[in-house]
C-alpha positions as CSV (number, residue, x, y, z in Angstrom):
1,X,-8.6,-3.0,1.6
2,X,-6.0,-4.0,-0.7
3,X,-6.7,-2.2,-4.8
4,X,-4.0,-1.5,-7.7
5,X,-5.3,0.5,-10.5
6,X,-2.3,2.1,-13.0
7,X,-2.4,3.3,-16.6
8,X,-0.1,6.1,-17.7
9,X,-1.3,7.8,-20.8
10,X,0.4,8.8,-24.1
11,X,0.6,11.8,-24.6
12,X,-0.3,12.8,-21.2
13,X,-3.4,14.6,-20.2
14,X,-3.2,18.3,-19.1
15,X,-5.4,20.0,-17.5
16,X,-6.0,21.3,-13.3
17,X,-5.7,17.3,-12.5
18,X,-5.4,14.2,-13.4
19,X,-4.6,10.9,-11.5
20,X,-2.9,8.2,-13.2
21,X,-2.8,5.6,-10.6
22,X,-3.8,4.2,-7.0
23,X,-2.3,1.4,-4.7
24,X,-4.1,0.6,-1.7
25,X,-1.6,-2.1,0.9
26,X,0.2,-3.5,-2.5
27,X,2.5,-6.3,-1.3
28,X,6.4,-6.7,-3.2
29,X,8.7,-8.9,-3.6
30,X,12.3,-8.0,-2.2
31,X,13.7,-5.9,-4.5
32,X,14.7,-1.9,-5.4
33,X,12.9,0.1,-7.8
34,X,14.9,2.8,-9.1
35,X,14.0,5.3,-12.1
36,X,16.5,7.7,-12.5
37,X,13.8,10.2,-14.6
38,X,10.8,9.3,-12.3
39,X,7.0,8.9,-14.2
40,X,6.5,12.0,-15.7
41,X,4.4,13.1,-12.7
42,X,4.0,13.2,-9.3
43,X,4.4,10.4,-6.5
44,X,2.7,10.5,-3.0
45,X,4.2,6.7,-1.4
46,X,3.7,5.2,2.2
47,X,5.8,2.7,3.1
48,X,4.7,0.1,6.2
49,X,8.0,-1.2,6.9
50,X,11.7,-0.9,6.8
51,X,12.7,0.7,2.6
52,X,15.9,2.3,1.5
53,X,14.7,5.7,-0.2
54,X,16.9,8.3,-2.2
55,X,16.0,11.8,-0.9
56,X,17.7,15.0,-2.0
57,X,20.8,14.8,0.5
58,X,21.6,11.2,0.1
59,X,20.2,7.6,0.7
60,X,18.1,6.7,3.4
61,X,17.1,3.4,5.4
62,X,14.1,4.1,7.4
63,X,12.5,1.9,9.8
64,X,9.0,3.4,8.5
65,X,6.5,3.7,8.6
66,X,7.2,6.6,6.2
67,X,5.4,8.9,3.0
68,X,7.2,10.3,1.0
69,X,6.4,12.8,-1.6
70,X,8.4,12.9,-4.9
71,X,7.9,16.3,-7.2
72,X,7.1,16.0,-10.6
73,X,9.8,15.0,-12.9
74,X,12.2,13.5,-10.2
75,X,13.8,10.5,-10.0
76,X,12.5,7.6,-8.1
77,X,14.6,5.3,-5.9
78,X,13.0,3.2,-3.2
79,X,12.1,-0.5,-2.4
80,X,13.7,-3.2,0.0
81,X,16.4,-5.7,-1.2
82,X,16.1,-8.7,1.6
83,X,12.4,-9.3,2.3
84,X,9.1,-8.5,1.1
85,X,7.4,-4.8,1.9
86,X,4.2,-2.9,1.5
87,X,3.3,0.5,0.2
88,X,0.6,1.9,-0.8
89,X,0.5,5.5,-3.5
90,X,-1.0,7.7,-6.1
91,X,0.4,9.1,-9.1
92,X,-1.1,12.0,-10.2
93,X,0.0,15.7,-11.9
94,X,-1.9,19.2,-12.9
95,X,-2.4,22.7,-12.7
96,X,-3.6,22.7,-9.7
97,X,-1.4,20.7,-7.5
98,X,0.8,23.0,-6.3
99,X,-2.0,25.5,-5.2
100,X,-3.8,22.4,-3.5
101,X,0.2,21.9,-1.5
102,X,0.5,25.4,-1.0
103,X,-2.5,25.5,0.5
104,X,-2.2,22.9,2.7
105,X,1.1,24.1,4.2
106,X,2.9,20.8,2.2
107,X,6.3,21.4,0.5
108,X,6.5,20.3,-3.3
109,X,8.7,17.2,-2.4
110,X,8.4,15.9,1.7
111,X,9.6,12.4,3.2
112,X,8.7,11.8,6.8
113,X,7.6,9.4,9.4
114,X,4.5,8.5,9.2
115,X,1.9,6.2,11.8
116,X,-1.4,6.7,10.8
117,X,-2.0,3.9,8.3
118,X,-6.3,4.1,8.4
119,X,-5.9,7.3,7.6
120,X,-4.2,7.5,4.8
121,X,-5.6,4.7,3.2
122,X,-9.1,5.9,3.7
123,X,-8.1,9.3,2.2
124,X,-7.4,7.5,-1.1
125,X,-10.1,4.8,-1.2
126,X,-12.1,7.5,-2.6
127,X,-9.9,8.6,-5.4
128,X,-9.7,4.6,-6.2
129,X,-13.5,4.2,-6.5
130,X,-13.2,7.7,-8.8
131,X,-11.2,6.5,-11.3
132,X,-12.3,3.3,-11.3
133,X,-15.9,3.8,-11.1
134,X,-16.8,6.3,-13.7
135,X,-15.4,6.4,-17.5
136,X,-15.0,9.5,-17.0
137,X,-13.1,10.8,-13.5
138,X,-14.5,14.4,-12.4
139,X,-11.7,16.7,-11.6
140,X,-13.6,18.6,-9.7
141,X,-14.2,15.8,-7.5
142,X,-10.3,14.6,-7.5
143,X,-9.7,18.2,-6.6
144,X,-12.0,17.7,-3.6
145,X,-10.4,14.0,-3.0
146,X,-6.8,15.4,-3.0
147,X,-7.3,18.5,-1.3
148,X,-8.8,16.5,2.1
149,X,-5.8,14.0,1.5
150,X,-3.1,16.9,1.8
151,X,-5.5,18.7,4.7
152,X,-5.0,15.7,6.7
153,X,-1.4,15.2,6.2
154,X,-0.8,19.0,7.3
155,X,-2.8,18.7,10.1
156,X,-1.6,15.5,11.4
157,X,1.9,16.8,11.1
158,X,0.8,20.2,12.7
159,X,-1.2,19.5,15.8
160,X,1.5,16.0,16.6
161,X,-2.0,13.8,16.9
162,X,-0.4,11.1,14.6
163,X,-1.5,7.7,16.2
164,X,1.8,6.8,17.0
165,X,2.4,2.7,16.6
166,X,4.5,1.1,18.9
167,X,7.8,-0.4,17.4
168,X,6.5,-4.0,18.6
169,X,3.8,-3.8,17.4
170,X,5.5,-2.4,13.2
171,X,7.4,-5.8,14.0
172,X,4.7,-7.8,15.0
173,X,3.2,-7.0,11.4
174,X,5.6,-7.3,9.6
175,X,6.4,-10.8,11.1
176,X,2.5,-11.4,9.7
177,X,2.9,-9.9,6.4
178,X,6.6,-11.7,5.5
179,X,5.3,-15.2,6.8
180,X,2.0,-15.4,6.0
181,X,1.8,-19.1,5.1
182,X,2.6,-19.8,8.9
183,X,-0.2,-20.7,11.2
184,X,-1.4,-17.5,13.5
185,X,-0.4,-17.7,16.7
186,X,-2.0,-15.0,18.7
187,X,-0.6,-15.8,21.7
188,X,3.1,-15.8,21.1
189,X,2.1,-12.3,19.0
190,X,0.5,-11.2,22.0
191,X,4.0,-11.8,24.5
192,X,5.6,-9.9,21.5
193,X,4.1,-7.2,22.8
194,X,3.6,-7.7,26.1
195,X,-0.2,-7.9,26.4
196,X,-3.6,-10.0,26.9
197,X,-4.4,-11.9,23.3
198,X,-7.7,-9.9,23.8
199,X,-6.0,-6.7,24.1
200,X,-2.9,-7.2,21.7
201,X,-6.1,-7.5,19.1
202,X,-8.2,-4.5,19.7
203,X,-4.4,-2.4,19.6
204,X,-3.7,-4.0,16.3
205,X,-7.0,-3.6,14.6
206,X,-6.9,0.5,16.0
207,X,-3.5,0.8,14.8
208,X,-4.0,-0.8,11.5
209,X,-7.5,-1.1,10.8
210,X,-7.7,-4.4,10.2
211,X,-7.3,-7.7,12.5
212,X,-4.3,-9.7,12.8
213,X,-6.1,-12.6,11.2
214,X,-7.3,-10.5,8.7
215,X,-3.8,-9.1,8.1
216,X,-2.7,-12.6,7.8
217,X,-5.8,-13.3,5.1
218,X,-5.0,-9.9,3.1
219,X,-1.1,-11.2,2.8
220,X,-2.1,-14.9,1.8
221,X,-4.2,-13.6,-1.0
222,X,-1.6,-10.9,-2.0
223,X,0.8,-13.5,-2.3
224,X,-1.3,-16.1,-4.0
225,X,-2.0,-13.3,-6.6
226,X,1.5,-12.9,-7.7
227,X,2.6,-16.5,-7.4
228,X,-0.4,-17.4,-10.3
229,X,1.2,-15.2,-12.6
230,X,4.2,-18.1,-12.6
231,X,2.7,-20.9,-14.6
232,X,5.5,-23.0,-13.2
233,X,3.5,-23.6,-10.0
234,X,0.4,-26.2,-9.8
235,X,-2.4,-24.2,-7.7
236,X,-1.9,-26.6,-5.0
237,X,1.4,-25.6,-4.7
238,X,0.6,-22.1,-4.4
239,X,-2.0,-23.2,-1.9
240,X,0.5,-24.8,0.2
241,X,3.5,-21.8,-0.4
242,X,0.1,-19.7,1.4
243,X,-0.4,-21.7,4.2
244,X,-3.3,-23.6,2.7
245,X,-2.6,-27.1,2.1
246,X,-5.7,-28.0,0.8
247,X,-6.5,-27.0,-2.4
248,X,-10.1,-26.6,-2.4
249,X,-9.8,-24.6,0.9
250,X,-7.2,-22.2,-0.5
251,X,-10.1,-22.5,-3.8
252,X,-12.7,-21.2,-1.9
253,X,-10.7,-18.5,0.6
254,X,-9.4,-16.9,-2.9
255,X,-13.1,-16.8,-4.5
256,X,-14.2,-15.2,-1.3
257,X,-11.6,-12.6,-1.5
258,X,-11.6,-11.9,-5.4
259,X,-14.1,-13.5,-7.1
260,X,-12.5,-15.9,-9.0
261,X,-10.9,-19.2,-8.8
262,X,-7.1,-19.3,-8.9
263,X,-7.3,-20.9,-12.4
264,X,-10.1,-18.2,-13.6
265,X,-7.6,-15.5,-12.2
266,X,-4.5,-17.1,-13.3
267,X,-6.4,-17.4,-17.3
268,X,-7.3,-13.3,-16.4
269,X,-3.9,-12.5,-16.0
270,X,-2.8,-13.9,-18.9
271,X,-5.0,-12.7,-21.0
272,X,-4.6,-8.9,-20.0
């Protein structure tokens, strides 16, 4: 599952909770985001692969996998310079977060190492399908949405019952996720990591939730996403930068996955 949703509002709404935005697996481009004065709010991030991160005592380069929590009002430095990377976050803010952290045993501000990438992402699937969903969010049920996000977190980092993922296999994806216009070799992968193709799979898809050739699929289309928004490109060069060179293949993979043609979601971008 790979979902953005962001829009900040101005003048921001008060009130026990709001939630401003959601990313779900977002792929970037190598590069550093820094904000010295942050968003205005709050930043839960998970990182899937090696980042440089700002934390309170200096600069950090993690491995990852890694979440990080940003309080309110701080300043936000984080991103990889040399090759692409993943993340996926929520911004949100209220009068009631800090009672829901508190609660939860979670400081105001936290970054740690983190393995349990299902998890996570199917702790904020349902505040996507909230604010997407209904014109109007419910707090009550972001409250509820949060709360069980923060529960988790505690509890994983309580009772050590993280699923911790191997270091082969961290590499192994992100060999998948920064190639992904390279044909899948599941064998070689599975040497990477010293095991059967048919076991190397079932490990992959229990540490990551997804299959390697659906890892592979979820990058392609990522990546075909953001090249579109470069009107330089013909779509059967993006097709072929994706690994698919031909263009009514890549046509119909993209349809599949978002329901529109590259050239209907190349005009959709443009127009928003």
């Amino acid at each position: 599952m790979k979902v953005r949703y962001l829009k900040f509002e101005t003048p921001r709404r008060e009130g026990p909770l709001a939630v401003s935005g959601v990313g779900i697996g977002e792929e970037m481009e190598p590069g550093l985001i820094d904000r010295p004065h942050g968003t205005g709010d709050r930043l839960l991030m998970f990182f899937a692969g090696p980042v440089r991160l700002r934390v309170s005592d200096g600069e950090l380069q993690t491995e990852g996998p890694a979440l990080r929590l940003w309080r309110e009002g701080a300043g936000h430095f984080y991103g990889n310079p040399v090759e692409r990377w993943s993340h996926s976050w929520l911004h949100f803010h209220g009068s009631c977060v800090p009672a829901l952290l508190a609660e939860a045993g979670l400081a105001e501000e936290f970054c740690f190492e983190w393995n349990d990438i299902p998890l996570l992402e199917s702790c904020l699937a349902p505040v996507y399908r909230e604010i997407t969903a209904m014109p109007e969010p419910d707090p009550r049920l972001l409250r509820n949405h949060l709360s069980s996000l923060f529960l988790e977190i505690s509890r994983a980092r309580k009772s050590g019952r993280r699923n911790r993922i191997p270091d082969s296999y961290l590499r192994v994806r992100r060999l998948i996720v920064s190639t992904p216009e390279q044909e899948l070799d599941l064998a070689m992968l599975a040497r990477m990591v010293s095991r059967s193709v048919p076991a190397f799979a079932a490990n992959f898809r229990r540490y990551f939730g997804v299959s390697p050739i659906r890892c592979q699929l979820d990058s392609r289309i990522e990546l075909a996403r953001h090249l579109l928004h470069d009107r330089n490109l013909s779509i059967k060069e993006i097709g072929e930068r994706c690994g698919y060179p031909d263009a009514l293949q890549f046509s119909r993979m993209f349809r599949r996955r978002t329901g529109l043609s590259p050239s209907a979601y190349r005009q959709s971008a443009s127009d928003a």
